[in-house]
Structure formats: structure tokens, C-alpha cells
C-alpha positions in Angstrom: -19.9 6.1 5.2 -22.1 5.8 2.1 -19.1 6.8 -0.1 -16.7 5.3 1.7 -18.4 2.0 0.8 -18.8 3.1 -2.6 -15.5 3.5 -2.7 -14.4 0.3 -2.1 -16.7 -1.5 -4.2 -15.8 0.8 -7.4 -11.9 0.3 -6.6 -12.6 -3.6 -6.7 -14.5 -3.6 -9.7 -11.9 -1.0 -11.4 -9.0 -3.1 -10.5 -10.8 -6.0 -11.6 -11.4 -4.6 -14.9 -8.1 -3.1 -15.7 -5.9 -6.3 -14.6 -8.5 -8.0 -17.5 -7.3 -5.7 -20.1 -3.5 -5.7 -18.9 -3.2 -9.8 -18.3 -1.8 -10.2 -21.5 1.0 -7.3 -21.0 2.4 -9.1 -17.7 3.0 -12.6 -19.9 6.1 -10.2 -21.0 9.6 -12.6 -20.2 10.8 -9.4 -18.3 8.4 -9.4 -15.3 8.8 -13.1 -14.7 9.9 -14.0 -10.9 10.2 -17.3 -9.2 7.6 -16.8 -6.7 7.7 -19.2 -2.9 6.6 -22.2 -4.7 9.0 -22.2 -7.3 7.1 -20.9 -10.2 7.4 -18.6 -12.9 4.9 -15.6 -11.9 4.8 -11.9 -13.3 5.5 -9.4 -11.0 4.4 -6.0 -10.5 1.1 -6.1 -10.3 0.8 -3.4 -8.1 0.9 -1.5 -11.2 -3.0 -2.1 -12.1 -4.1 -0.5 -8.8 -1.6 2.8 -9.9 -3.6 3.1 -12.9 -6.8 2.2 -11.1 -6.2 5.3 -8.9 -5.9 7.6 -11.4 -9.2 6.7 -13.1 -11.7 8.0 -10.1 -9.0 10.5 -9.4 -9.3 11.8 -13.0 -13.5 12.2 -12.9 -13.2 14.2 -10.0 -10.9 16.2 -11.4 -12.4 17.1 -14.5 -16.4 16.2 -13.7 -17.0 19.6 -12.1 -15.3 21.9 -13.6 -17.0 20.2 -16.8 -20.7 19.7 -15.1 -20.2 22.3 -12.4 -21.7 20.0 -9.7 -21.2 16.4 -8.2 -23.5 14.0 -6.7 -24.1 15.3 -2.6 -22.9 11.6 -2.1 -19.4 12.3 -3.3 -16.6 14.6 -2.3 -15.1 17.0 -4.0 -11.1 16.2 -4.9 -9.8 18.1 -1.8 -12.1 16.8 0.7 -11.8 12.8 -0.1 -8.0 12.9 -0.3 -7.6 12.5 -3.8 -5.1 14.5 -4.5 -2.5 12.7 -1.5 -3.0 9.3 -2.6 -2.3 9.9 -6.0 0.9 11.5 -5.1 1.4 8.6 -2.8 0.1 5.4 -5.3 2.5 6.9 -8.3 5.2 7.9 -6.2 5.5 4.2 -4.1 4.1 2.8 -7.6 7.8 4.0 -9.2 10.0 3.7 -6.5 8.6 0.0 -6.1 8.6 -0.8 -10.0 12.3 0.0 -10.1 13.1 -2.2 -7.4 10.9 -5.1 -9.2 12.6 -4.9 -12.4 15.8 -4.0 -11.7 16.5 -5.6 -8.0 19.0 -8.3 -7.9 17.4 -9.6 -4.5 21.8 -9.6 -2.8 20.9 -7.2 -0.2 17.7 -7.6 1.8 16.7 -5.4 4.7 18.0 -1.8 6.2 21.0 -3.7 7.5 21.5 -5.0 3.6 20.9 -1.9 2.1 23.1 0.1 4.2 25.9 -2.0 4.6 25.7 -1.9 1.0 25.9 1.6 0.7 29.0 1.5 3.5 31.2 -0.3 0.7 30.2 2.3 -2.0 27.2 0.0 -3.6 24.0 1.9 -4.2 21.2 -0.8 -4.4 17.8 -0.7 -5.8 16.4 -1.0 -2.3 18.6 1.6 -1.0 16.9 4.2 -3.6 13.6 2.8 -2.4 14.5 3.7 1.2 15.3 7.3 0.3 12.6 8.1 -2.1 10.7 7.1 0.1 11.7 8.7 3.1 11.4 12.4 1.1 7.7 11.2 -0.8 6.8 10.2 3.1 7.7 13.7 4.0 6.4 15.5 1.5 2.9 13.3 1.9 3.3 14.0 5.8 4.0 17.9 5.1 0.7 18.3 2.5 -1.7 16.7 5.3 -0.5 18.7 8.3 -2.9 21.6 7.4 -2.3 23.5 10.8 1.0 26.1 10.3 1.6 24.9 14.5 2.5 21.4 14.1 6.2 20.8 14.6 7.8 17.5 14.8 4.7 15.6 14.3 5.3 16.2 10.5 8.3 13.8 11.0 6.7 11.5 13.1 3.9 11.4 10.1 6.3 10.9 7.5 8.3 7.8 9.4 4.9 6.1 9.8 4.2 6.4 6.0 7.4 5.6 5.1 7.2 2.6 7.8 4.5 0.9 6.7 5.2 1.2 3.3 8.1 -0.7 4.3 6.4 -3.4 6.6 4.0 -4.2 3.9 7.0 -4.9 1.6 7.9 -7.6 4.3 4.6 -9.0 4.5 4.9 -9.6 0.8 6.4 -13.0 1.1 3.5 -15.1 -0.5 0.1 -14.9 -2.3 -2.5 -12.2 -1.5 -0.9 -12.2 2.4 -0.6 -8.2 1.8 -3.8 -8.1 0.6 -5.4 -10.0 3.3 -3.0 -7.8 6.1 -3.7 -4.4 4.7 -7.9 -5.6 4.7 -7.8 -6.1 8.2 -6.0 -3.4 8.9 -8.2 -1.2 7.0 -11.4 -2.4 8.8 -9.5 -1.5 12.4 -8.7 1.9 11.2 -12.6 2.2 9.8 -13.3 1.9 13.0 -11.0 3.7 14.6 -11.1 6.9 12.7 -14.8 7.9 13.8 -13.9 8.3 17.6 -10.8 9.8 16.5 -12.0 12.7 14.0 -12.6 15.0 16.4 -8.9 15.1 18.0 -7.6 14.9 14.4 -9.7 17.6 12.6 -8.5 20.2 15.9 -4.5 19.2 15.0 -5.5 20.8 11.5 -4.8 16.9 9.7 -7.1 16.4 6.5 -9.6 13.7 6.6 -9.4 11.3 3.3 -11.0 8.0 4.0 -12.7 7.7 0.5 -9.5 7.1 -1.3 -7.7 4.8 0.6 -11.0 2.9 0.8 -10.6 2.4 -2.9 -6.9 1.8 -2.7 -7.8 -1.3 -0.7 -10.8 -2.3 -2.9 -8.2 -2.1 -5.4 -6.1 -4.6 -3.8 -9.1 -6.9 -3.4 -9.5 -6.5 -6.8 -6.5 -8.7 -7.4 -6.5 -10.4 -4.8 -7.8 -13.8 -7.0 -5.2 -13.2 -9.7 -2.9 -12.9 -7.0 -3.4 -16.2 -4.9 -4.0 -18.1 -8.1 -0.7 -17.1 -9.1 -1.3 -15.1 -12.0 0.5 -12.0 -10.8 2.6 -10.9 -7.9 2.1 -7.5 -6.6 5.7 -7.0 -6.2 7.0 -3.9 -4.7 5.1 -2.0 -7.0 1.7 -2.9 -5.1 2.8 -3.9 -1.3 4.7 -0.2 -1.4 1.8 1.7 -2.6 -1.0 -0.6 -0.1 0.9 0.0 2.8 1.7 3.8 1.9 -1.6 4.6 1.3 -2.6 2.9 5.0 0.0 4.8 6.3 -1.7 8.0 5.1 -5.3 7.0 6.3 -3.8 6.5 9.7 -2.1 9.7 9.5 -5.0 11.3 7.9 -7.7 9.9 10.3 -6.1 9.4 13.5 -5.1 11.5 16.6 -1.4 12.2 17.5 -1.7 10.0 20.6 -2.5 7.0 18.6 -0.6 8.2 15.4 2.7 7.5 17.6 1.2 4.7 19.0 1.3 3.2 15.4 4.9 4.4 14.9 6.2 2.5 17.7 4.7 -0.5 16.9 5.7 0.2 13.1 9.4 0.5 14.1 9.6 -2.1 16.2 8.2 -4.7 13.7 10.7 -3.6 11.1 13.3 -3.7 13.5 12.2 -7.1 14.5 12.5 -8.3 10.7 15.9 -7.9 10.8 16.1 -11.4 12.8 12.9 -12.9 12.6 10.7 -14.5 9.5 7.4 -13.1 9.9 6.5 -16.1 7.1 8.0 -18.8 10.1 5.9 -17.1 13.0 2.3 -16.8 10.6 3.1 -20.3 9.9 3.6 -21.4 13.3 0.5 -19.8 14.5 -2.6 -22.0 13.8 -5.3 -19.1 13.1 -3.1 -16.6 11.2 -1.7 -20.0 9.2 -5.0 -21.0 8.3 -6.2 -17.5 7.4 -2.3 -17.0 4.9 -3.7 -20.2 3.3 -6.8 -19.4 2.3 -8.1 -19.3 -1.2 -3.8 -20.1 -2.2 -3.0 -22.8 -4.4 -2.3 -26.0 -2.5 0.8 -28.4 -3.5 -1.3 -30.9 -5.0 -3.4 -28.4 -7.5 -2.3 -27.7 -11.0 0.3 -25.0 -10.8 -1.9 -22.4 -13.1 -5.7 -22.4 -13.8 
């Protein structure tokens, strides 16, 4: 737990560091987006936790074969996970970017996406559904260890590829991803202990010191983000909700790995016809708790 705390801490601190030596490269005209309040914002700022990922992922790659040892305190590159989540963070990280930069915003949803494929209309989104369907199943395919484990390697993949997805829709106003994917973090924290057992015997690799750092990557930027300096875009809510996706996968039994799936599929489903921002709003505690930290109506637009 020692470096899984460590973790989280360095990936705040990293983040926080790199978004204050990229600010000035997201004042560029082309990542500007009107954001819910009707301001000007730069978007993709998911892309400071990709690079924050590759900087621990880098030392760990190159510290032993340089030093020939580590610290007792952290894991080698296989054993924290390192090597998924990067695959994951870039891989999201892309298909995400394109879709911030190059998305028109016309088609929203599967129903949007597909029924723009039906009339010959590829969308951004569309690609994003597909790339990520095939990273989710190579992600799902590198974490199934065991040779004897069948379907589950789809099941895996949908529920990486799902929440990916769902924390795309939860990306409707400042730091809410952030604030979802911490709370879901903590639940799978303490989930994961009672469940290592079950997972270790399916043969599923355990990596819970990256996507510990993912997420203190995302609180990293979570102040830029609710003071409206950046948006995360798809660029970040793809790679935070991948990455989850993975530490359930990684972490959890296949009991509760399906579990998660239903419930995954059904609240994407459920999208399709209801505004999650309408029902958070609605709902005094989870209102109260979107709110925090944001900028109110009557503040100055920018600090």
C-alpha cells in the first residue's frame, strides 16, 4: 500500500508540474472550445497526464537495467502494471485527441455514431468507438495471463472499452470526471484486497501502482480544470476511465468483473435518453459535490 500511495502523490505532483510547463502551449487558438458556461477554454488536457505517465514509466524502465536494483518499496515494470497502462494512456490519449481536435460535435452517442456510419459518414467518434474496442481487446488479452480463460477476455475488453466510454459522458463540466473516477478509485482500493486472491488464481496481473498514479494525475489538474484553465477533453476522460477500467479488470474477480459490466452497459445504454448532468443536478448531495471548488456565475470568468 506504501507504493500505491506513493504513487498517487508523485502522479499529482508530476501532473502538476508538467501542466506548469505546458500552460502556455494550450493558449494555442486551435484547442479553444466553448465549455458549459459559455467560455473560451483549451481543451485536451488530458494530454498532460499522457506525458505524465510516461515519465515514472520511463525510470522504471531504464533505472535497473542502468543501477541493477530498485528500491524494495517499488515494483519492478511488470509487476506494477506499467507496461498496460502505458499502452492504455497513449492509446485512449490518441484516439481521444483526434476526436478533440477534429470532432464536429453533429453526432453524439452510439446511436449518432452509427447511424452516421449507416448513411456512409465515418465520424471522429465512430473511429473512437473502434479503436477503442481493438486497444480494449488487446489491453484485455495482455492481462489475461492464464492460457484457460475464454470469453472472459471479451468480457474484459467491453468493460475497458465501457468505461472508457462512460467517463467520456461524465465529461460534461469542470473536474466532474475527476471527482467520479476519485471515488471510484477509492471503492476499487478497497475492493481489490478481498478480491486478490480470486483474481491472482484466474491468472489476471495485479497493477494497482499505476493506475494509482493515473488518478493522482488527474488530481493533478483537477484546479486548472474547475478554474477553467483547461478541459480534459476526450483526450483525458478516455485515458481516466480506461485506465479504471484496467484496475478493475486487473484487481478484481470475474464474479464482480461482470458485475461491473452490467452496470457499465446499462449506464451507457441509459445515456442514450437521459442527461446524467439533469439527474446530478437534481440530486442534492451529488449537486453539491459537481459544484465544488467550480467557478460560480457571479466570479470573474478566469483567475
Amino acid at each position: 500500500m506504501i507504493s500505491v500511495a506513493v504513487a498517487f502523490v508523485a502522479g499529482a505532483a508530476v501532473s502538476a508540474i508538467v501542466w506548469r510547463t505546458l500552460a502556455p502551449v494550450f493558449e494555442h487558438p486551435t484547442l479553444a472550445r466553448i465549455n458549459v458556461r459559455g467560455m473560451a477554454v483549451p481543451t485536451a488536457g488530458g494530454l498532460v497526464i499522457v506525458l505524465a505517465v510516461l515519465v515514472p514509466a520511463t525510470v522504471l524502465a531504464v533505472w535497473a537495467p542502468l543501477f541493477g536494483w530498485l528500491p524494495d518499496w517499488v515494483p519492478s515494470e511488470a509487476t506494477s502494471g506499467w507496461d498496460t497502462v502505458v499502452v492504455a494512456a497513449l492509446g485512449f490519449g490518441l484516439l481521444g485527441l483526434v476526436d478533440d481536435l477534429l470532432g464536429d460535435g453533429d453526432s453524439r452517442g452510439f446511436r449518432g455514431h452509427l447511424g452516421a456510419l449507416a448513411s456512409g459518414r465515418a465520424t471522429t467518434g465512430a473511429v473512437k468507438l473502434a479503436g477503442g474496442g481493438v486497444l480494449s481487446l488487446y489491453l484485455a488479452g495482455r492481462l489475461a495471463l492464464g492460457a484457460d480463460v475464454g470469453a472472459q477476455v471479451f468480457v474484459d475488453a467491453a468493460l475497458i472499452a465501457l468505461a472508457a466510454n462512460l467517463a467520456n459522458l461524465f465529461d460534461r463540466a469542470p473536474g466532474r470526471v475527476t471527482k467520479v473516477a476519485l471515488i471510484v478509485g477509492v471503492a476499487l482500493a478497497i475492493a481489490g484486497p478481498s478480491a486478490l486472491v480470486a483474481s491472482l488464481d484466474e491468472g489476471i496481473a495485479l497493477p494497482p501502482v499505476a493506475p494509482a498514479f493515473v488518478l493522482g494525475a488527474a488530481l493533478g489538474l483537477l484546479v486548472p480544470d474547475l478554474r477553467e484553465r483547461v478541459m480534459l477533453g476526450d483526450t483525458g476522460a478516455n485515458v481516466i476511465g480506461a485506465v479504471l477500467g484496467v484496475g478493475a479488470v486487473a484487481a478484481l474477480g470475474e464474479g464482480s468483473r461482470v458485475g461491473i459490466l452490467v452496470v457499465l452497459v446499462a449506464l451507457n445504454l441509459a445515456s442514450e435518453k437521459v442527461s446524467f448532468s439533469r439527474v446530478i443536478a437534481a440530486t442534492p448531495g451529488l449537486s453539491h459535490l459537481d459544484r465544488l471548488g467550480r467557478i460560480r456565475e457571479t466570479e470573474p470568468d478566469r483567475d
